[in-house]
N, C-alpha and C positions, 0 to 999 in steps of 0.2 A: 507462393509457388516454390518450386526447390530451384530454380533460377535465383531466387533471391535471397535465401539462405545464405550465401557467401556474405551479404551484406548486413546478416543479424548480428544483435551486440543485445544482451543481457543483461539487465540490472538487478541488483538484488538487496535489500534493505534490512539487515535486523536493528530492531527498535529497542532499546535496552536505555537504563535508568528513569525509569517511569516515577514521578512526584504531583503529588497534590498541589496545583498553584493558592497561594494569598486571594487573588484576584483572576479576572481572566485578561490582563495583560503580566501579569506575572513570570515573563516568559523573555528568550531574547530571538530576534529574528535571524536569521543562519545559522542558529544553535539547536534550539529548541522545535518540535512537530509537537501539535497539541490536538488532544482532544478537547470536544466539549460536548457537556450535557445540559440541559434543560427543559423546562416544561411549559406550556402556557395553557389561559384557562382555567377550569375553577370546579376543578373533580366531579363535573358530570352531575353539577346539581340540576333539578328538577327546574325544565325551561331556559337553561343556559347553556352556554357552549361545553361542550366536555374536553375532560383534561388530554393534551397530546402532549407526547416525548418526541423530543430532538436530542438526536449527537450525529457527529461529523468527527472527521480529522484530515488535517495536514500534514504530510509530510515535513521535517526540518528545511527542504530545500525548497518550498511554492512559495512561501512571503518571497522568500532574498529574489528566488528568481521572478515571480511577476512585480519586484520594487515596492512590494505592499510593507507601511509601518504594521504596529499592532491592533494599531482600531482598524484600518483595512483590510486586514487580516481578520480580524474578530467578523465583523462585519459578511465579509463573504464566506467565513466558516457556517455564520448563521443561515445565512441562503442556503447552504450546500447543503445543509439538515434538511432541508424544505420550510421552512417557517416563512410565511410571507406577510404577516403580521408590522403592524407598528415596535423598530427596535428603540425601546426608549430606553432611560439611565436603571431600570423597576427593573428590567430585561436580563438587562448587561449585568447586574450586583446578582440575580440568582443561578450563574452561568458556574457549574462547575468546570472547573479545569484542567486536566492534568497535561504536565509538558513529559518529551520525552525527549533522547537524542537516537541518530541513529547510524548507525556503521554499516558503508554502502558497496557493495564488489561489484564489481560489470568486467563482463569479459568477452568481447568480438568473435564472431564462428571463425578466424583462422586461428586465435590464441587457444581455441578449446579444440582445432583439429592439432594444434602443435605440440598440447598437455596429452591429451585423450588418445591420440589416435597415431603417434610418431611422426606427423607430420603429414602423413599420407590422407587427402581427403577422398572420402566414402564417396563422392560425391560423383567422383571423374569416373567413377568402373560404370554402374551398372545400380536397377533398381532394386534388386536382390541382395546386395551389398549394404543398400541404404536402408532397404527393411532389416537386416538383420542385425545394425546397430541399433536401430531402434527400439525392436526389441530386446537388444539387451541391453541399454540404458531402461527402456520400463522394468525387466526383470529385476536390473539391479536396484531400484527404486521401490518394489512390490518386497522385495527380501528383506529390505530394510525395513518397512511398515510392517509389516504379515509377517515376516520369519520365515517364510514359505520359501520355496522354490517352486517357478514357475513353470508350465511347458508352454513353452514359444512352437508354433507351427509357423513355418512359412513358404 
């Protein structure tokens, strides 16, 4: 509700240095967010199970913060694909892996009324005021994608 808008905060994550790991603990925990890919199964021959794909990812910060090492980590990546399967050592060796790092912004709704807005929040007038930032944070966002300019009615 816009009652509790004062109390948002933002996070925002871009992922940057993407590498192929050795192995799938090839990675370090508080550093590294990894993907993983795999398969199980046996391509859909005639009367046996057919072949399904898994991948997942973690952000760099879910090991450090749920205290998960790498195999704990491994481990509940492979659930988080849906695989419900026997994870045996056959499993683990055909696990593609790429780690990445990632550079993180967050920024609480008074520090973006104090950048965005001179300090003044939208908030305290009226609902008119509030759709009308609105739409022109979407406008400015559509201009960007599209090149366009929009018409805002309100």
């Amino acid at each position: 509700s816009l009652h509790e808008l004062p109390l948002l905060r933002v996070g925002v994550s871009l992922l940057v240095k993407y590498e192929e790991c050795q192995d799938c603990l090839d990675w370090i925990v508080g550093v590294h967010g990894i993907i993983i890919k795999f398969s199980s199964g046996n391509n859909g021959m005639r009367g046996m199970e057919q072949q399904q794909y898994y991948s997942a990812t973690f952000l760099p910060e879910v090991a450090k913060e749920q205290c998960w090492n790498q195999k704990e980590t491994i481990l509940s990546l492979i659930r988080k694909a849906g695989y419900r399967g026997n994870i045996t050592n056959d499993l683990l060796s055909q696990i593609q892996c790429t780690r990445y790092q990632s550079s993180k912004c967050r920024i609480a709704y008074h520090e973006y009324i104090a950048e965005s807005h001179c300090g003044k929040d939208p908030l305290s007038t009226n609902v008119e005021l509030i759709a009308a930032v609105v739409a022109e944070e979407v406008g400015r966002k559509q201009r960007r994608v599209n090149h366009v300019k929009p018409c805002v009615n309100l």
